[in-house]
N, C-alpha and C positions, 0 to 999 in steps of 0.2 A: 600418952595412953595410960587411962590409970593401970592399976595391980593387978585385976584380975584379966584383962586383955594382956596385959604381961605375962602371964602364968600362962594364958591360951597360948600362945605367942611361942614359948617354949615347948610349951606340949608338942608343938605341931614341928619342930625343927629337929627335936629329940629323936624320932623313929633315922631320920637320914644319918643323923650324927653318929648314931651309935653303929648304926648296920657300916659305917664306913669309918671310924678311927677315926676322926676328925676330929682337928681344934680349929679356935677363932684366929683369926690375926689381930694385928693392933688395928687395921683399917675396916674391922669388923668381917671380914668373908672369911669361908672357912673351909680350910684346903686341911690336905690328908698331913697324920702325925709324922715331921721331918720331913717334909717336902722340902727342896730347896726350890727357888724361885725360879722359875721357870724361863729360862736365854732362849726364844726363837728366835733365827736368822730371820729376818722379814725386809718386804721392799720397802723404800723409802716411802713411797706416797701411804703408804699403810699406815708406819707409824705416823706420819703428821697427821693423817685424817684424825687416829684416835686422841690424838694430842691436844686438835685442835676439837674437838669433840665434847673431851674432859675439859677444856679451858671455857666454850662457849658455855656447859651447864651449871659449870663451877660459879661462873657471873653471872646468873641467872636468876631474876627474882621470882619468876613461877615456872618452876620445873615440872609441871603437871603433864597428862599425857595430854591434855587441848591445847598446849601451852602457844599460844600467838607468838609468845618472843622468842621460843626455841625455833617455831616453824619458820622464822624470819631471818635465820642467820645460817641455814644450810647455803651451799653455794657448789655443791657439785654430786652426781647419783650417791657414794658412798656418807657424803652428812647428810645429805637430803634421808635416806632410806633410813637415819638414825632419829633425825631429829623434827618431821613431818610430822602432825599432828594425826593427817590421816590414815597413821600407819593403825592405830588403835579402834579406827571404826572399823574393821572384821569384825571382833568383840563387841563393840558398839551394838550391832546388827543382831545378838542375841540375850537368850534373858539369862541372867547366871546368878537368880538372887537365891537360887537351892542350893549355889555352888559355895560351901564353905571353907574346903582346902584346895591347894593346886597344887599343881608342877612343872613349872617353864621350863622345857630343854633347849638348848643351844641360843642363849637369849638377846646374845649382839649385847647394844649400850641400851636394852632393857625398856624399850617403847613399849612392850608389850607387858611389862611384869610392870610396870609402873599402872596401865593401867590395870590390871588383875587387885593390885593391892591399893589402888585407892577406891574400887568397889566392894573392900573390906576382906577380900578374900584371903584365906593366912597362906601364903605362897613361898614356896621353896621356889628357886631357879640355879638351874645348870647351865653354865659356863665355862666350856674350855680352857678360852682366853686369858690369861690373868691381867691383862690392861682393861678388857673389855669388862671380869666380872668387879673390877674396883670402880668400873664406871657407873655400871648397874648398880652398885653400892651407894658412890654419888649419886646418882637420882634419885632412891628409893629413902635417902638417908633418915626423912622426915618420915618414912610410913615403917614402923616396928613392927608392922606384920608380914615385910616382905625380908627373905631370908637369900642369901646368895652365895652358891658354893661355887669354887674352881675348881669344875671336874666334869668330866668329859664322860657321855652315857657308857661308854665299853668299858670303866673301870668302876661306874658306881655301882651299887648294889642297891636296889630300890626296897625298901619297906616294900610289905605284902599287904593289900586290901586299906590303904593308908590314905588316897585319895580321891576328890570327891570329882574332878579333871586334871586329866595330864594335856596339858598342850604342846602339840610339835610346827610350829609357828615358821615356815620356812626354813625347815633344820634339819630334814629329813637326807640330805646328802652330809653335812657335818656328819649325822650319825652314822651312815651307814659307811662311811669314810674312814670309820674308826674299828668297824666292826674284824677284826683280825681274823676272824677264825671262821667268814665266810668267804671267798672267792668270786660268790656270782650274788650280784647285787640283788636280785630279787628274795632269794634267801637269803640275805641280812634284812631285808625290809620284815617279811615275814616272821624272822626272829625279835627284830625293835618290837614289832604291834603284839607279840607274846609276852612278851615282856615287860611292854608297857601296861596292858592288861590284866597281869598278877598284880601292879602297883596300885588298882583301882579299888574301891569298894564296892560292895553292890550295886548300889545303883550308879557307880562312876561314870562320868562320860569322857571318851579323848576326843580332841580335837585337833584335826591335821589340815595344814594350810599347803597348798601346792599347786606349783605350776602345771598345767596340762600339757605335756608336747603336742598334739594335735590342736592348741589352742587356737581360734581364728589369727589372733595377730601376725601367728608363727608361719599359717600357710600365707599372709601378705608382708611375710620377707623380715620379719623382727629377730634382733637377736634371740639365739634359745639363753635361757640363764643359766645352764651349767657351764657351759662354754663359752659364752659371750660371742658366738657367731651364730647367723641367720641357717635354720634349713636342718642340722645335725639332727635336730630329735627328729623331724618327718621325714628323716632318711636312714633312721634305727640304729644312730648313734655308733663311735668302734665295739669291736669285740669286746662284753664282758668290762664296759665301762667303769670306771670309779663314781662316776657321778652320771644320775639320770632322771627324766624325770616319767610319768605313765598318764597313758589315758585312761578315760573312766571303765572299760569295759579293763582293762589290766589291774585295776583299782580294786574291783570287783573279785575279781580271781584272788588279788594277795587279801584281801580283808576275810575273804570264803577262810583260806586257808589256814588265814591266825585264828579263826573260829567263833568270828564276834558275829553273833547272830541278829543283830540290828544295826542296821546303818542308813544314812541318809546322807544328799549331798546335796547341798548348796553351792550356787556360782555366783563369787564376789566380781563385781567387775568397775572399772576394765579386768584390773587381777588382784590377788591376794594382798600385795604389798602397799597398795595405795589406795583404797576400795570408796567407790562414791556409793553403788549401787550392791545390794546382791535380793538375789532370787530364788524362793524355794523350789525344790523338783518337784514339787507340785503343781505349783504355780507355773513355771513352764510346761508343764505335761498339758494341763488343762485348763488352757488360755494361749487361744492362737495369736493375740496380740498382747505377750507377754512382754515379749524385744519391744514395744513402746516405752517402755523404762530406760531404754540404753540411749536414748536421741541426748545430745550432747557429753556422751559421755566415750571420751577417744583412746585410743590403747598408748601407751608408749614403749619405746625402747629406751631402755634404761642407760646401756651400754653401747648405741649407737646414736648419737646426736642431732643428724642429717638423714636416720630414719622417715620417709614419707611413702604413708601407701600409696600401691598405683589403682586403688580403688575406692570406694565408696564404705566406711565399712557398717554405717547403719543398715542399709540397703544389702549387706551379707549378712548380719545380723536379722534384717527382717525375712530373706531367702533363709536361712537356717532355720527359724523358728517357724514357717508357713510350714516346713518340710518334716519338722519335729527334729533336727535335728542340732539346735541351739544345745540340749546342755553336752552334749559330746563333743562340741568345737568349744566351749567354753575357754578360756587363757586360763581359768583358776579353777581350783575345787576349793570348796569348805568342806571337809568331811568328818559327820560327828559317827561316835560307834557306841554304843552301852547297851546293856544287856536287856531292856526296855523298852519299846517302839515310846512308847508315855512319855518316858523320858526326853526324848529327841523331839517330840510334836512342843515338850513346856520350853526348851532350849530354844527352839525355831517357830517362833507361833503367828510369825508372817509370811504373808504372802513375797511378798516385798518390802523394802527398806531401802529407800534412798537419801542420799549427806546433802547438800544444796552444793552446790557452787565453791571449791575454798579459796577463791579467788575471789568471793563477794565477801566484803566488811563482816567480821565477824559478827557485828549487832544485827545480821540479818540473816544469822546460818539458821536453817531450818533440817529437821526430821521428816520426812513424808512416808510414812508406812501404812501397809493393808495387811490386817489382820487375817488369814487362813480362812475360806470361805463366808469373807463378811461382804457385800459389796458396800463398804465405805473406807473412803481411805482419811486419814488422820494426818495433823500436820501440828507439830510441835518448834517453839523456837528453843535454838540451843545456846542463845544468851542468856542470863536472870531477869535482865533488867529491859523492859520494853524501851520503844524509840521510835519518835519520829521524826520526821523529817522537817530541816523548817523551811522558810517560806512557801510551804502548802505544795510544794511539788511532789508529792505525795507520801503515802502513809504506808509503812508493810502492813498489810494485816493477813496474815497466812489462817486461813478456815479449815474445817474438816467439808468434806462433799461428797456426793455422792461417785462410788468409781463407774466409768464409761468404759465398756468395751468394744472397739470400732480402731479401723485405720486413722494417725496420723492427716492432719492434713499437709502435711511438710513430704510425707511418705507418697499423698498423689500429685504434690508436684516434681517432684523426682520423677516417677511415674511418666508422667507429661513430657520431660525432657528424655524421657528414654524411647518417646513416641516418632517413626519416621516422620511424620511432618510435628516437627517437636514448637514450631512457632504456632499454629493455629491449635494443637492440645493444649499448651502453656496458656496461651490466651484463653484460652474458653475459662482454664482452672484459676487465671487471675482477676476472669471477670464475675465468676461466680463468689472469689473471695472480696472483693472491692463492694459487689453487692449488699453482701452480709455486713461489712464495715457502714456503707451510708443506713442501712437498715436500722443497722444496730443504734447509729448516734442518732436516729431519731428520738429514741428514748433519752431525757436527760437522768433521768437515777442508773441508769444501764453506762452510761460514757463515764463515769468516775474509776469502771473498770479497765479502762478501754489500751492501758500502755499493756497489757497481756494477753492482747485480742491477735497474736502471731499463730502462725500456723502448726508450730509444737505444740502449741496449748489449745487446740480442737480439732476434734473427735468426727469422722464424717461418717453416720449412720450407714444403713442399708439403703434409705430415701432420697440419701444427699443431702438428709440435714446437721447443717452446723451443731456443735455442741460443747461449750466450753469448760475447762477447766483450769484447777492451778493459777485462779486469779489473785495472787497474792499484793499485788498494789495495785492502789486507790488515790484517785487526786482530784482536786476542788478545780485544776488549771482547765481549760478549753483547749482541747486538743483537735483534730482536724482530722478525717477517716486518709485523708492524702498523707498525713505522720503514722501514720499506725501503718498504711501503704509500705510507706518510704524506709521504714523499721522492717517490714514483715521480709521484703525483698534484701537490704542490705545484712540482715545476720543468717538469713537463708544461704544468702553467697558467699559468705563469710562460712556459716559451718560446713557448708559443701563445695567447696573450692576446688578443690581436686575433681569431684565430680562435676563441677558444671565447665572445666576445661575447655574439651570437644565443643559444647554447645556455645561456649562464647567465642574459640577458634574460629568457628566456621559464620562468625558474624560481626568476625573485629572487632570484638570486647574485649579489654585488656585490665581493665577495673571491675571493682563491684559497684563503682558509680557508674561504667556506662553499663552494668547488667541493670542497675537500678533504671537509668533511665530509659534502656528496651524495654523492661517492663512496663513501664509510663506511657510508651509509645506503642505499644499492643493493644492499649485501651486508648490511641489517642488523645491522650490527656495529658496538657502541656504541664510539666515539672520545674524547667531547669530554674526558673526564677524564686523558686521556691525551696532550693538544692541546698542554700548558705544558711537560710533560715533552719531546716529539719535539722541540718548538723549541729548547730548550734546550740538544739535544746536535745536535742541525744547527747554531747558532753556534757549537760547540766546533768541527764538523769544517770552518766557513768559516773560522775564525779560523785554522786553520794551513795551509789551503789559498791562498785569496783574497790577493789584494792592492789589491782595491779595487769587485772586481765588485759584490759585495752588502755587505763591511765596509767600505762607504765611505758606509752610511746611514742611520747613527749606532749609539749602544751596543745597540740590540737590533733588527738589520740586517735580520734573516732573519724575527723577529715584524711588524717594519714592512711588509717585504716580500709578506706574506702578508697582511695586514691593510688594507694599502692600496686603497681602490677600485677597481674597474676603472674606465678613460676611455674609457667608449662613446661619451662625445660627440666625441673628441677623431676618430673616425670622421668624421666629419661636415666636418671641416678638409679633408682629403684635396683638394689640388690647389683650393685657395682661393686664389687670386690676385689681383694687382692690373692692369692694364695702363696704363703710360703713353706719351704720345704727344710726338713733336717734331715743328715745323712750323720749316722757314726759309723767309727769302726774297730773292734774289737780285737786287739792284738796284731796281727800281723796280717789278718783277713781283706779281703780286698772292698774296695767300695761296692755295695752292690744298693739295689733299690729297693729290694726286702727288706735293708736297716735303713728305712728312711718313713717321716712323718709327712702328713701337708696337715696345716689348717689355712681355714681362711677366714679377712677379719676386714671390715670396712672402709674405704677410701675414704679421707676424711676424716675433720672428726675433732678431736683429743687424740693425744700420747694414746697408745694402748699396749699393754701386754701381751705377747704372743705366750703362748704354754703349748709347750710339748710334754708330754707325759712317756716317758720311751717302757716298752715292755719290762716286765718284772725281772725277766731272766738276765737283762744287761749286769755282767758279773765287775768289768773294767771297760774303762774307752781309752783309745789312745788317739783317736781324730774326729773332731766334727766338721761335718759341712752346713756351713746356713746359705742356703738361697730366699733371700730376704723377698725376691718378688716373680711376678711372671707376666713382668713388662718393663716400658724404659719410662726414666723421669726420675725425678726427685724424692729421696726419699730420708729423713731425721732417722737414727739408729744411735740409742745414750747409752743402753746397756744391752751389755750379752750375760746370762748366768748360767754356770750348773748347779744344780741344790738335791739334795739328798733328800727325800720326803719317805718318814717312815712310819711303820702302821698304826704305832701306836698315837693315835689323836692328829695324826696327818703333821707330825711338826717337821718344818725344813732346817735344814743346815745349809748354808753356802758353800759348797768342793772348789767353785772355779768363778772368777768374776773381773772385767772387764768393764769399768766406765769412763766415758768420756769416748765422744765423737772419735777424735784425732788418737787414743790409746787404741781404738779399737781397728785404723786402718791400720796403724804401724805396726799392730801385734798380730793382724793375719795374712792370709795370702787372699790377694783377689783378683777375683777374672771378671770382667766388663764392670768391674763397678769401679769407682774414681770419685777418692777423698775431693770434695772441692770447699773451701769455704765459701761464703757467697753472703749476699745479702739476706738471705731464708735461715743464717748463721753457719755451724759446721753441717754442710750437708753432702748427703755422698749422691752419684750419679748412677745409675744402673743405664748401660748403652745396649742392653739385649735383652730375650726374654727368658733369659738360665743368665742373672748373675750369682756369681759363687763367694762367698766367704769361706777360707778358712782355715780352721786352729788345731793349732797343735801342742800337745802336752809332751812334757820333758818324760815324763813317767807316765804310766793310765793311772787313768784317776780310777778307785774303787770305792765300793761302799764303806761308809764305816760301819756300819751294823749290818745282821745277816738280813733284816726284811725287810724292804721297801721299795723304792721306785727311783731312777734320775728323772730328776724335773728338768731342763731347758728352758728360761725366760731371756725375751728380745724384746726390749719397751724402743717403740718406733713408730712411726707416722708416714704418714705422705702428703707433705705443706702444699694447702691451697690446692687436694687432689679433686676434691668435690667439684670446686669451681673450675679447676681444669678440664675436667670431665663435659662441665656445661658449657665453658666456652666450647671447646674441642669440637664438642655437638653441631653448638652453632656454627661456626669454622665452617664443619665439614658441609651443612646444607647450604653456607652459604657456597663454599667453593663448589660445589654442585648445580646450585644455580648459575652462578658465575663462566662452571664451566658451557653449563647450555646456553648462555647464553654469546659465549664466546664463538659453538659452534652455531647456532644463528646468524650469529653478526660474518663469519667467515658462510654461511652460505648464501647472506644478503650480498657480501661482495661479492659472489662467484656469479650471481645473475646479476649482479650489475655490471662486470665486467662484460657480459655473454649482452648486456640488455645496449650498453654501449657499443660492442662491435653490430651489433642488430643495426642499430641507431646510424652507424656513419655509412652502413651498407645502404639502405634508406635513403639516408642523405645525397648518395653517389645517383642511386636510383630517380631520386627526385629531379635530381641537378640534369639529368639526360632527361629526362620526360618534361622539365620545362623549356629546353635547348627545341629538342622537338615539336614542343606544343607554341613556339615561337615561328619555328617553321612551317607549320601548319597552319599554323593562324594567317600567315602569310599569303600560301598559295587558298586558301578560304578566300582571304580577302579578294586574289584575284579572279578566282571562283565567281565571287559576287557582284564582281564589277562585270564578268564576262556574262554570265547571266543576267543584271539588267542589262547590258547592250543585245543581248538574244532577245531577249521582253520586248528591248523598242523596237528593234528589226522584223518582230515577229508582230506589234500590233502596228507598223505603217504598211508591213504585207497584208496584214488582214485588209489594213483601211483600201488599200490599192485594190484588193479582190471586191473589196463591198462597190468601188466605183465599175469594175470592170463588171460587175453581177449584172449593175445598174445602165450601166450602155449597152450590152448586151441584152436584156429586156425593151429598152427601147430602139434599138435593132433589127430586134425581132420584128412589134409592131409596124416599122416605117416597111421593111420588105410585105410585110400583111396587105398595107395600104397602097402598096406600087406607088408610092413615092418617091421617085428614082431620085430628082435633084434633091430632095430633100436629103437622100441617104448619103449621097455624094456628099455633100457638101458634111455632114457626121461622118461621113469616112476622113476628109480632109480633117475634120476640126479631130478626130483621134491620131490622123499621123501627125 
């Protein structure tokens, strides 16, 4: 930098330096005159992360804030959160080229003051930390307009009227953590924002980044981040908290009060800390189809790893924003404040601003933003150097277009599936989209578009006409309306997995290839022969796309992908917890459950830190109680600690410390828990649902200094709890079935037995009816031989009458005719 950006350089360092005694060190930060360097007690994973933090930047050939090789070496949420590239697109998302000075508070390893000073800004930054502000030194080390003290907001003294933005970048509980001489957290907040506000100039702006407690993610079960457990902020948090966070109507209240008469609020999402998307209050106030911007774009928990909602959360996102209720569920605020509406409209002069993908190749990261009542939206590449692709499978070419305002089509087949007869709505909605596909490749200049003809990227009018957009690639290859099909369906199921659950449950789809293929068979339209082929050139187009989304799941990413089961049980984990409990006790007083804590903290998982914070007044302890859980099973337990945490900049001291599995059974007393070593390694048993630990001290431990707090840390686990839980699940319906079916089978026997004694009764019955009908047949038979001899006795008596009829007639006549001899002689010939 030549001499006279040196001369600026200082100018702008000088107003802090002075207002606070300050010298340089040899590492260049500049801590107060006669500091001595700063001993916190700290846990071990702390210090390795920074360590390992400082080692990955130190070897680093671009430490920039976009920097691809920083963002490629994080490996767990605390380097990730340092060393992410997209911790910097918040700022990203605004214009700050009026902004000539700054102010980073509470600045971590400096992701954000890195980028501040390489878009020229002359920047002080605040640093508690002294590992953390010499790391921020390392990064910054090439830009001389970035300045870095070690010093914590409740001791420095800010210049008056000195900057042009202060930003409070996730730091807003550091500060007010420090703030000594308020007790109730709202007025410290209220006193930071007064205070940050004499340090501004005229036309200064601050900028606050912050989580929302009522944020959506939080009411679908995500850790809160002060606490690192699920539910605490939408349950109003303990008494007069250390740490907290507010929603935007309490936002309102404390900014009213610091007196800043302009403010506006942006919502970065998913949230502050990783931002793909954000959104002006404008722009959601007045566009009901605002939450279209949030379609692939998913929240995380940070702090919990087995995190999955049990809902849909585009689909709460789109209910939110129908309702107007989107930006007060928001997970994040951006909230600027200056003394100017003017000001805030040149700072935010989008409607929106979305990152691309950071899981796509960075030669194909793109910007897509809409400018504040323009209907056109813009799209920039955030490479230098153009690219494409070679053998002709196609070409990015990212355009500007006109913006469309209109439902999703991804949003009506959701829709469809949430319809009682959800197979014939689906159908109708995949045979009107299949339509638009062969339609469309009629046209040959129109199919060069055609690998972005999927259902997030078109717009379904008021008429039900198609309308596309965001078609950023282009290809020379012959594609097939059945691939663009077989695409549209398989990342549908993929991004809505969760949600299309239920619907493939109740039809025995267990893949998104056989969703893919009901799909195929709703329209009748034979697929599977065609199933090896599609996959085949969808890993062609991930393999030059991706950097790790899907080709990080082995050699055939995209068949895995699709192949894979769905985890319906993994539904069933949703906000499985643990609760554990601390009991002290103070001198000679008895156990009681007024001195006792719970939190509660995720099954599953990673190691994690339990924190108990015990009330201010605790003067000495002489016993603790831990009840590690409140159930039976397996459970890692490495350390127990007490740590002294006091007001000034929140630093701890270690009073009492316990590590190692095996030190830790031998040195307490316990009830239902049981040291066992095992194959899961040193692990302890819990046989009830109150196991107790506990300890005891030779003397009470007290504070050493008169103001601050006992802290309580328990780093512990529950191995392989997640998955116990999902077997366990399944266990249990199977032994439910199992048992119905047991009682089945014992009631099949009971009529069989009943259907047997029926049977040989029957049989008995038979056996006398054929004895009988033997005998009967018999006297029949003689029946019938007596009756033909009646027959013939009865027609020789006839024959004998018809003779005697017959002589008798001639009889008659010979007496007629006085035929005496004649008749004699007929008398004679009848005797």
């Amino acid at each position: 930098m030549d001499g006279k950006k040196d001369k600026t350089s200082q100018n702008m360092q000088k107003p802090l330096v002075e207002n606070n005694h300050l010298v340089k060190t040899a590492s260049g930060i500049f801590v107060k005159k006669e500091q001595n360097p700063i001993v916190t007690e700290r846990v071990d994973e702390t210090d390795s992360t920074e360590e390992y933090i400082r080692k990955i930047i130190r070897n680093a050939q671009d430490i920039s804030s976009a920097s691809a090789e920083l963002d490629s070496q994080w490996v767990y949420w605390p380097t990730e959160y340092h060393l992410n590239a997209m911790r910097a697109n918040l700022l990203r998302g605004l214009n700050l080229e009026n902004i000539r000075t700054a102010l980073d508070i509470s600045a971590g390893c400096g992701a954000i003051t890195r980028y501040l000073g390489e878009s020229g800004i002359q920047t002080d930054t605040l640093e508690t930390e002294r590992a953390n502000a010499e790391i921020i030194k390392l990064r910054c080390h090439d830009l001389n307009n970035v300045h870095v003290f070690n010093l914590s907001l409740d001791e420095v003294r800010l210049p008056e009227r000195t900057y042009d933005a202060i930003f409070l970048i996730d730091a807003l509980d550091n500060a007010c953590l420090t703030q000594s001489d308020s007790n109730e957290h709202r007025e410290a907040v209220i006193e930071i924002l007064r205070r940050l506000k004499a340090g501004l100039t005229e036309n200064g702006l601050l900028c606050i980044a912050v989580s929302n407690r009522m944020g959506l993610k939080y009411l679908m079960g995500a850790s809160d981040g002060c606490y690192n457990r699920p539910y605490i902020g939408l349950n109003g948090y303990p008494i007069n908290p250390p740490n907290r966070d507010y929603d935007r109507r309490e936002w309102k209240t404390l900014l009213n009060k610091a007196e800043f008469l302009c403010y506006t609020f942006a919502y970065p999402f998913p949230d502050h800390l990783l931002t793909r998307v954000i959104l002006s209050d404008h722009f959601v106030k007045s566009d009901r189809y605002a939450h279209s911007s949030l379609y692939h774009v998913k929240s995380r928990d940070y702090f919990n790893t087995v995190w999955r909602p049990d809902d849909d959360e585009f689909l709460r996102w789109e209910t939110l924003g129908h309702s107007g209720y989107l930006a007060d569920f928001a997970n994040s605020f951006l909230i600027m404040a200056a003394g100017d509406q003017a000001i805030l409209n040149q700072v935010l002069p989008y409607d929106f601003i979305h990152f691309s993908n950071p899981l796509r190749q960075k030669k194909y990261g793109t910007v897509t933003y809409k400018l504040r009542d323009v209907d056109r939206v813009y799209k920039k590449k955030t490479a230098s150097t153009s690219y494409q692709a070679d053998n002709t499978l196609f070409c990015h070419t990212p355009e500007a277009d006109n913006y469309i305002r209109g439902p999703l089509l991804a949003s009506a087949w959701l829709h469809a599936l949430l319809d009682n007869h959800a197979d014939s709505a689906f159908k109708r909605s995949l045979k009107e989209y299949y339509t638009f596909l062969v339609d469309y490749f009629k046209d040959n200049q129109l199919r060069t578009c055609a690998l972005d003809l999927l259902p997030f990227n078109i717009i379904v009018d008021a008429q039900g006409i198609y309308k596309t957009f965001d078609l950023e690639w282009r290809s020379d290859e012959i594609f097939e309306p059945e691939f663009i099909f077989f695409r549209a369906l398989m990342w549908f199921g993929y991004t809505h997995e969760i949600f299309i659950t239920r619907f493939c449950e109740q039809r025995n789809l267990y893949t998104i290839s056989d969703f893919i293929i009901h799909g195929f068979n709703l329209l009748s339209h034979p697929f599977e022969d065609k199933m090896e082929r599609f996959i085949t050139l969808e890993e062609r187009i991930h393999q030059k796309i991706d950097s790790g989304n899907v080709s990080d799941k082995g050699p055939e990413p995209v068949k895995q992908l699709i192949e894979q089961p769905f985890q319906f049980v993994t539904q069933t984990l949703q906000s499985k917890t643990f609760a554990a409990q601390l009991y002290w006790v103070v001198k000679d007083n008895a156990l009681e459950s007024e001195s006792s804590l719970t939190v509660s903290a995720p099954l599953g998982g990673d190691p994690q830190v339990l924190f108990f914070r015990l009330p201010p007044n605790i003067s000495d302890i002489g016993i603790l109680r831990f009840d590690p859980a409140d159930r039976t099973g397996f459970f890692h337990l490495s350390t127990v600690q007490l740590q002294w945490c006091d007001n000034q900049g929140g630093r701890e001291q270690i009073l009492w410390e316990i590590k190692g599995a095996r030190n830790i059974a031998t040195k307490s007393i316990m009830q239902d828990v049981h040291f066992c070593p095992s194959a899961l390694g040193d692990t302890f048993l819990s046989t009830s649902e109150d196991p107790q630990m506990i300890f005891e001290f030779p003397d009470e431990i007290k504070p050493p200094e008169p103001r601050g707090v006992f802290l309580f840390k328990a780093r512990m686990d529950w191995p392989k709890s997640a998955d116990y839980l999902a077997a366990a699940d399944i266990v249990k319906k199977m032994a439910l079935k199992i048992k119905a079916h047991k009682t089945l089978i014992a009631e099949k026997e009971k009529r069989m037995v009943e259907y047997h004694a029926q049977l040989t009764e029957k049989n008995a019955q038979l056996s006398q009816s054929s004895q009988l009908g033997f005998q009967l047949g018999f006297k029949d038979e003689q029946m019938r031989v007596q009756e033909a001899r009646i027959t013939e006795l009865n027609a020789q008596v006839n024959e004998r009458d018809a003779k005697i009829n017959i002589l008798e007639f001639k009889l008659n006549l010979i007496r007629k005719s006085g035929l005496g001899k004649i008749f004699k002689a007929f008398k004679r010939a009848l005797n």
